[in-house]
N, C-alpha and C positions, 0 to 999 in steps of 0.2 A: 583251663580248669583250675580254679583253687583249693585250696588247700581243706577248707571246709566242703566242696564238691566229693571229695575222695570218701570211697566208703572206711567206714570206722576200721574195716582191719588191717590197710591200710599204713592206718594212723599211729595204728597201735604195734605193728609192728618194727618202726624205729625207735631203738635204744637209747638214742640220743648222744653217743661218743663216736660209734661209726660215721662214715659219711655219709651224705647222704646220697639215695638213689640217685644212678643217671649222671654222678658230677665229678668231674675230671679231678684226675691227680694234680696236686699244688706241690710244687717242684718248691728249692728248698731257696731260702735268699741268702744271697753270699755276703761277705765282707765289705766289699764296696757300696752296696746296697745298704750295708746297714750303716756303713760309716758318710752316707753321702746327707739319708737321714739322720744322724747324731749332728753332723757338719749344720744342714738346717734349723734344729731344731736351736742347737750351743750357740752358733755363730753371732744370732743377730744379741741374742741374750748379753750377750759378753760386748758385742758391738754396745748397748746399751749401756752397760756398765762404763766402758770406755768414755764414751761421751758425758754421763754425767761426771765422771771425776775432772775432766777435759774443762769442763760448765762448772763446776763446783766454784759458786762464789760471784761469779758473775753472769748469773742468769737461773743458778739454780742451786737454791739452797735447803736447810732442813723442811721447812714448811712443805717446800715443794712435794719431795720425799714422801713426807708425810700423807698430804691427801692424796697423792698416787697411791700409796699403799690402802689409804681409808676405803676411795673410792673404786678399788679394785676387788676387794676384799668382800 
């Protein structure tokens, strides 16, 4: 059944900040968890940074820089 099947009252009776009907408790994320994602998200970014300064000059200069920044942007 979807959500547009359900009679209108329903619909109208979620407040929209409770949970919703029927859905399990979300347990809390710990420390590790967040620091494994901070580790992914930093790591390569920094990896990156690395290697251009590493390349600076011989293979990768401001131009380069540049249109990475243009063409991301």
């Amino acid at each position: 059944m979807t959500i547009d099947q359900r009679p209108v009252r329903d619909r109208l009776d979620y407040d929209g900040v409770s949970p919703f009907p029927g859905a399990t408790e979300h347990h809390a994320v710990g420390r590790g968890q967040i620091g494994l994602t901070a580790a992914i998200v930093i790591l390569p970014l920094f990896a990156l940074g690395v290697a251009v300064v590493l390349a600076w000059g011989q293979g990768v200069v401001l131009t380069d820089l540049l249109l990475a920044a243009v063409s991301t942007w």
